[in-house]
Each structure stands twice: as C-alpha cells, then as structure tokens.
LUMDREN-481438 format. One record per residue: x, y, z negated of N, C-alpha, C in turn; residue in three letters. Coordinates in pm, whole numbers, always signed. Each point is the difference from the previous one (the first is absolute). Example, Ala and Ser with C-alpha at 12.3 -4.5 7.8 and 13.67 -1.06 7.14 Angstrom:
BEGIN
(balum (+1319,-569,-780),(-89,+119,+0),(+90,+120,+0),"ALA"),
(balum (-35,+105,+72),(+82,+119,-6),(-77,+109,-73),"SER"),
***
This chain:
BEGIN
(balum (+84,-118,+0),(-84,+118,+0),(+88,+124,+0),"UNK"),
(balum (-41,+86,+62),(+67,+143,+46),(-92,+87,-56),"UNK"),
(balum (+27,+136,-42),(-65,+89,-14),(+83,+170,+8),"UNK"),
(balum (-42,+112,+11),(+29,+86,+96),(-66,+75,-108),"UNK"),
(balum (+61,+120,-105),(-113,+140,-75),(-19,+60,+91),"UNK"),
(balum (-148,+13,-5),(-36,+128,+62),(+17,+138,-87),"UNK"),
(balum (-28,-61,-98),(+13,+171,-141),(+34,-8,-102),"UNK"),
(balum (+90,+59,-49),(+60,+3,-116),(+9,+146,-82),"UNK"),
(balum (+38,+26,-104),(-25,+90,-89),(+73,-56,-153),"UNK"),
(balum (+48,+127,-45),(+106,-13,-104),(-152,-35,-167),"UNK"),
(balum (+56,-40,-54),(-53,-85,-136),(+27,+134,-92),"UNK"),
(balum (-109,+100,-53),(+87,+79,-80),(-88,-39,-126),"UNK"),
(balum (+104,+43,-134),(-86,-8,-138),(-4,+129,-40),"UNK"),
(balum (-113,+40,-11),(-83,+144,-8),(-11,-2,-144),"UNK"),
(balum (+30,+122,-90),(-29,-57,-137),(-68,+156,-77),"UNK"),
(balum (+17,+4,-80),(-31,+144,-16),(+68,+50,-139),"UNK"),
(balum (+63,+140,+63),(+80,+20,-91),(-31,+108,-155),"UNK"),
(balum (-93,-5,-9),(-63,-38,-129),(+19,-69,-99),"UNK"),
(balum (+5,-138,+57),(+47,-68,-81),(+156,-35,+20),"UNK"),
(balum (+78,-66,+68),(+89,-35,+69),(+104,+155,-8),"UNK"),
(balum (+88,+43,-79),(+51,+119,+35),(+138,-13,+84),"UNK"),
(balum (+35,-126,+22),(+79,-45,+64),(-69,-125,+105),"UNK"),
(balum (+51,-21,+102),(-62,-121,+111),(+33,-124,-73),"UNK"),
(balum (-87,-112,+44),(-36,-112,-76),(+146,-54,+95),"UNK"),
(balum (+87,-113,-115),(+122,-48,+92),(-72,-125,+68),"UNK"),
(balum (-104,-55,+4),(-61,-146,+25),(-123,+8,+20),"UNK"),
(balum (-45,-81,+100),(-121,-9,+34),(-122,-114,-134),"UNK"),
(balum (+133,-29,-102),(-95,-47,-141),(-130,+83,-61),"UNK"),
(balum (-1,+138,+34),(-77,+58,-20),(-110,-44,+95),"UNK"),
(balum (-33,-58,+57),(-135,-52,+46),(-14,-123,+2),"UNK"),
(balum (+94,-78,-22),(+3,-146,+1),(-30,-53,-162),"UNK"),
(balum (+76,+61,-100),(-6,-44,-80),(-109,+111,-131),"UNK"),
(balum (-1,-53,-80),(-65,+34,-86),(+87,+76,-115),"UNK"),
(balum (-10,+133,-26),(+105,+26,-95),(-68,+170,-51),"UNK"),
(balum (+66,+90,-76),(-13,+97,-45),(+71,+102,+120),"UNK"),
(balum (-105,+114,+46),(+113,+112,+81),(+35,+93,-118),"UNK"),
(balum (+124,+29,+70),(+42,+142,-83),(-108,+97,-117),"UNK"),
(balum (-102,+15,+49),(-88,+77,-74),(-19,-92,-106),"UNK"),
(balum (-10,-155,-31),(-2,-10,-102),(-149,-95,-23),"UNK"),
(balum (-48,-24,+103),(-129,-50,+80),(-3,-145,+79),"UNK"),
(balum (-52,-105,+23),(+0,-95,+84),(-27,+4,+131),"UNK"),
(balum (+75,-7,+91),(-54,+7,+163),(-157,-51,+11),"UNK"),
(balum (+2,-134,-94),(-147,-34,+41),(-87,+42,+31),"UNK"),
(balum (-65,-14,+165),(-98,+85,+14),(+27,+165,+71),"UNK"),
(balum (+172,-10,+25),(+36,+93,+42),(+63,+29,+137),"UNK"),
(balum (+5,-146,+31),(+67,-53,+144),(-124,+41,+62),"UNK"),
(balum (+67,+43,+141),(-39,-22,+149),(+60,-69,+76),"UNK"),
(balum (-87,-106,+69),(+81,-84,+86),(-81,+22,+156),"UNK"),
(balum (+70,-61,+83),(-57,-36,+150),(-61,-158,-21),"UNK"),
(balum (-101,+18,+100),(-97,-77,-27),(-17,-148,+96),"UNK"),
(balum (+170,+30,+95),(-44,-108,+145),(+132,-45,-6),"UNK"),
(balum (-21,-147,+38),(+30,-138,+3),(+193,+41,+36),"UNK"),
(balum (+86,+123,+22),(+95,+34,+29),(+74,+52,-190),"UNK"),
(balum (-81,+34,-92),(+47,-54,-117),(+56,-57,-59),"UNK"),
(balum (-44,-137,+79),(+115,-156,-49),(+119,+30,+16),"UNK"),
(balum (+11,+86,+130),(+190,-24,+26),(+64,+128,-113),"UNK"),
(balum (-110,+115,-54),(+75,+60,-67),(+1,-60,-164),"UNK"),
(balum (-127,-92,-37),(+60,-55,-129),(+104,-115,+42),"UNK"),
(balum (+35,-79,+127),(+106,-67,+41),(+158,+83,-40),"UNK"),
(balum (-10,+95,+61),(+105,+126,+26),(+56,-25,-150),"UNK"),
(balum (-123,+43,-62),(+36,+19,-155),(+91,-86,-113),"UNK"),
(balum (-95,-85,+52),(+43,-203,-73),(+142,+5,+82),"UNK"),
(balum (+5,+38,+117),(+151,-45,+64),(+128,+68,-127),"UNK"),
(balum (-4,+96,-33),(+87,+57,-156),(-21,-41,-82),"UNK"),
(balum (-164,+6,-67),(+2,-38,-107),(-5,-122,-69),"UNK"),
(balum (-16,-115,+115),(+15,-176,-64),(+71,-2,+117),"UNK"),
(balum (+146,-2,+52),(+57,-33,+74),(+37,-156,+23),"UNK"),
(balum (-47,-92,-146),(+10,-115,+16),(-132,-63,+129),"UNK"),
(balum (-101,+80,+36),(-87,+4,+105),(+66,-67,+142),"UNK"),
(balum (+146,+55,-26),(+78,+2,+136),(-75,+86,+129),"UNK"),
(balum (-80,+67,-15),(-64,+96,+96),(+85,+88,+70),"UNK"),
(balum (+0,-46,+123),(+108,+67,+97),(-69,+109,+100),"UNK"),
(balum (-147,-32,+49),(-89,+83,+79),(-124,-9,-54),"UNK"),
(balum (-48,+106,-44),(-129,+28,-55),(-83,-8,+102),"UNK"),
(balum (+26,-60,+91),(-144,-13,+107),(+35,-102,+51),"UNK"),
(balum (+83,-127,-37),(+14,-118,+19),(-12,-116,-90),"UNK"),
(balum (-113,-6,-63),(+61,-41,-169),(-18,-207,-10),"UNK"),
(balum (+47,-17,-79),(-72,-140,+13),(-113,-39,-73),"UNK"),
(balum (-55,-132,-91),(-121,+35,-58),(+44,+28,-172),"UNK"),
(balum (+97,-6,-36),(+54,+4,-139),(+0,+158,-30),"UNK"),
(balum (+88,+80,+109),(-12,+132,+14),(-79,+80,+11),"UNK"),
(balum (-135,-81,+117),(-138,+70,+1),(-79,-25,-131),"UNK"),
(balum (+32,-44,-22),(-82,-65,-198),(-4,+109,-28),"UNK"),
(balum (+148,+24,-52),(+63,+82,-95),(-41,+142,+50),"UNK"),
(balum (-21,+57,+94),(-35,+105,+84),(-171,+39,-39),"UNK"),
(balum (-29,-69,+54),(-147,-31,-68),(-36,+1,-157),"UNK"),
(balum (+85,-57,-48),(-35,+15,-161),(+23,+134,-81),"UNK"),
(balum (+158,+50,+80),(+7,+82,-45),(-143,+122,+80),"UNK"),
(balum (-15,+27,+105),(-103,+110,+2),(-122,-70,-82),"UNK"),
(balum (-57,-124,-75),(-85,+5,-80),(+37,+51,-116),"UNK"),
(balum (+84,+9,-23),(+66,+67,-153),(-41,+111,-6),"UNK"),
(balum (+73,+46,+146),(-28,+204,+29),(-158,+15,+11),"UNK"),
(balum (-54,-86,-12),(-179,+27,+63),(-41,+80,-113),"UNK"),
(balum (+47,-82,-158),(-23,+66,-130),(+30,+107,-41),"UNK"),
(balum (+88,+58,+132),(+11,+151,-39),(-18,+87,+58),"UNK"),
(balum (-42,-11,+171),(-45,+71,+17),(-130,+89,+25),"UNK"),
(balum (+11,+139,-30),(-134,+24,+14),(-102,+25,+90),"UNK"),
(balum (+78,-6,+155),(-81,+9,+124),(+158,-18,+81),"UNK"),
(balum (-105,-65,+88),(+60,-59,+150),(-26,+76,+159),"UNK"),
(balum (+114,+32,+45),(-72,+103,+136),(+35,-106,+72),"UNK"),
(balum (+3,+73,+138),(+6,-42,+148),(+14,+126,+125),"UNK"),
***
C-alpha cells in the first residue's frame, strides 16, 4: 500500500497564558492528568481534535513517553502500539472538556 498527503498542517499546543506564565515543556498537559501552574486540575480543561488523525498524535506522544512501545512511525503502528494509542486517548477523554473539528 502507497499513500501520497494531500494536507498537512503543523500540531500546535495553544494554552493560555493565564495560567501557564511560561509555555508548557510537554504535551502531558493534555494527555495526562495533573495540576497546571495555577494550582488547579486540567480536568475538564483540555481541548482536543475530534478525528480519527489523533491516534498518530497520542502515537507521536507514546513514541517518547513509553519508548519501550518501540514506536518508530506514528502512522504505522502495530496492534500493541495501537492499544496503547487508544488507551491512552481514553485516559485523555477524562479530561477533556470539548472536542472540535
């Protein structure tokens, strides 16, 4: 199988600096569950994207942060990797508070 992007676009983490008086060093701030700076739980504070191109960025993610994954291409994964990809955005589901598109 071959495939060819038609469109691409940079991944940014938008945060607000309100809270955040410095930029977040990790994309843990939406993945994981923790206290921001202010002193507050993200829970409920995430925004995520809402289409099936997600996987490769909680893939992306898992590729650093469980490198025992062995995840080499986030848009090639096998089914151990897609698990883990998957589980982890059910984790993130618990926190966030709306989903665009």
């Amino acid at each position: 199988h071959y495939g060819v992007p038609y469109q691409w676009g940079p991944n940014i983490l938008m945060y607000n600096t309100d809270v955040f008086k410095e930029a977040p060093k990790s994309w843990n701030v939406v993945f994981e569950e923790m206290k921001l700076p202010d002193g507050k739980s993200n829970k409920g504070r995430v925004q995520a994207y809402d289409g099936p191109i997600h996987i490769a960025d909680a893939a992306n993610y898992l590729k650093f942060h469980k490198p025992e994954l062995g995840i080499k291409d986030p848009y090639e994964l096998n089914e151990d990797q897609y698990k883990a990809a998957l589980d982890l955005l059910r984790t993130q589901r618990t926190l966030v508070g709306r989903y665009w598109h």
